[in-house]
LUMFIDO-464847 format. One record per residue (C-alpha): x, y, z; chain; residue in one letter; residue number from 1. Coordinates in steps of 0.2 Angstrom, whole numbers, always signed. Layout:
// residues N
> u;v;w;ch;aa;i
> X;Y;Z;A;a;NUM
...
//
This chain:
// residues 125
> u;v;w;ch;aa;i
> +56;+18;-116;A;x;1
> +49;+3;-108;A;x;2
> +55;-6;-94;A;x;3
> +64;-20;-99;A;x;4
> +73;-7;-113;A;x;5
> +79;+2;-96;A;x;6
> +81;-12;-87;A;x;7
> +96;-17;-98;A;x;8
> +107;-3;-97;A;x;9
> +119;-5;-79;A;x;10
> +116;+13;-75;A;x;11
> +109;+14;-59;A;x;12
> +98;+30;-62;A;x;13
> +91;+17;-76;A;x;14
> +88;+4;-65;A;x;15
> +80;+16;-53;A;x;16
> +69;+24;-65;A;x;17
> +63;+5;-72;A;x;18
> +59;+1;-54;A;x;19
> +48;+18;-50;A;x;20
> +44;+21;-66;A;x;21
> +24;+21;-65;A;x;22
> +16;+36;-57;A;x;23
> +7;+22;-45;A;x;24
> +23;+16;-39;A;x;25
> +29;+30;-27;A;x;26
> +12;+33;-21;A;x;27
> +11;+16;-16;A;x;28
> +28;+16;-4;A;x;29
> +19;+34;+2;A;x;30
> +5;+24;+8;A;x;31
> +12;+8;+13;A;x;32
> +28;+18;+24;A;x;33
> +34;+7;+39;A;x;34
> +19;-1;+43;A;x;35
> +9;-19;+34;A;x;36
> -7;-16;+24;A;x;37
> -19;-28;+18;A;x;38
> -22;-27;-2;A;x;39
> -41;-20;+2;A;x;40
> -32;-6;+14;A;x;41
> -23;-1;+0;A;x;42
> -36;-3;-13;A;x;43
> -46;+8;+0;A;x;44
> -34;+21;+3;A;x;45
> -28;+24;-17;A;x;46
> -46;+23;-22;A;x;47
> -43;+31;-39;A;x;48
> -33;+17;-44;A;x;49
> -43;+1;-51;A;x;50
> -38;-17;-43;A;x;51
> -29;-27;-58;A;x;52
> -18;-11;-60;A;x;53
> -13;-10;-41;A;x;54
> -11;-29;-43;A;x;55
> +2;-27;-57;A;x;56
> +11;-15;-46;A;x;57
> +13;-24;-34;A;x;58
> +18;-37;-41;A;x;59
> +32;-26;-52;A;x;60
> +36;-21;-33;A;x;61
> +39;-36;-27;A;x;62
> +48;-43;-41;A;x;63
> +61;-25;-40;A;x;64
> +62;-30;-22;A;x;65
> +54;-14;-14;A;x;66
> +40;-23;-8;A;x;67
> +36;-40;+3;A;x;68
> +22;-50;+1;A;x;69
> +17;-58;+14;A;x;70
> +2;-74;+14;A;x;71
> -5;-82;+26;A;x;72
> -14;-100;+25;A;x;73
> -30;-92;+32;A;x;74
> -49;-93;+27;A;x;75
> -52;-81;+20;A;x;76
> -35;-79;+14;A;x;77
> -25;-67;+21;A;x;78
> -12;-56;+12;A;x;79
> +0;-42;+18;A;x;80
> +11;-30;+11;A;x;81
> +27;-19;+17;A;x;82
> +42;-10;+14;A;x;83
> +57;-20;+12;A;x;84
> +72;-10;+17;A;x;85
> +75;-5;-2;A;x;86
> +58;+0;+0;A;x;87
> +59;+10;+15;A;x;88
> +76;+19;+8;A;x;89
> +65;+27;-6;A;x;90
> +53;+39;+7;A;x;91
> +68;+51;+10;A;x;92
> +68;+54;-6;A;x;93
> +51;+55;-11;A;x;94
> +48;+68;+2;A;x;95
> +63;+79;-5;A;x;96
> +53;+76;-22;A;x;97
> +37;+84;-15;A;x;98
> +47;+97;-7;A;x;99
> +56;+102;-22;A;x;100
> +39;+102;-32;A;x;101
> +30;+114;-20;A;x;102
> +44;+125;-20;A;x;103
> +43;+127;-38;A;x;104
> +26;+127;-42;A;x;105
> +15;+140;-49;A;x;106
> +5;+145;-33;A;x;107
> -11;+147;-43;A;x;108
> -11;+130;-49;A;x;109
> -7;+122;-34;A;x;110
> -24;+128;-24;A;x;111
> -33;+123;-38;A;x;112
> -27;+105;-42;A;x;113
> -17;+99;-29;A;x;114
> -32;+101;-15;A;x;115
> -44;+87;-19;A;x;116
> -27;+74;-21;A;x;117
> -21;+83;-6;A;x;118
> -34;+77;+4;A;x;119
> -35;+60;-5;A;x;120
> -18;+57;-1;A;x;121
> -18;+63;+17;A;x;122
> -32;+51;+20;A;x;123
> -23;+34;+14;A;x;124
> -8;+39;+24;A;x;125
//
């Protein structure tokens, strides 16, 4: 189902799941937390993620209200992102996510996949 198709149902758990439905999305809010990041911080910091595809997120963010944009009339330009408080309401919950998944996966297979992205992910935060 695509986003717009979810998007028009006025269940909230739809709603929900249009506006964190990429896999990009919550790692994003991980990253970004309570704190401002340039676009090149988090381009650094999710590296496996290509540029026009963390534009387009962010842009969907920002448009589902989870995210602020913030530009300033520098040279070079300047642009920050955050949380908004919609935004910042979604870590609880991403951390009870990454709970519940470690307590129910297969042990073997966490060792084994979840290392490198472990590691990747522990950097960027």
């Amino acid at each position: 189902m695509k986003k717009n198709e979810l998007m028009q149902y006025s269940c909230p758990l739809g709603k929900a799941m249009a506006a964190l439905g990429s896999k990009w999305k919550p790692i994003i809010v991980l990253v970004i937390k309570d704190r401002k990041l340039r676009f090149g911080e988090l381009a650094v910091r999710i590296n496996v993620i290509s540029r026009k595809v963390l534009t387009d997120q962010l842009r969907e963010m920002e448009t589902d209200g989870l995210i602020i944009r913030e530009e300033f009339k520098e040279l070079p330009p300047r642009v920050e992102y955050s949380l908004t408080e919609k935004g910042l309401a979604l870590l609880p919950i991403l951390y009870l996510l990454e709970e519940w998944e470690a307590k129910y996966q297969n042990k073997e297979l966490q060792s084994k996949n979840c290392a490198a992205l472990g590691k990747e992910i522990e950097k960027a935060i």
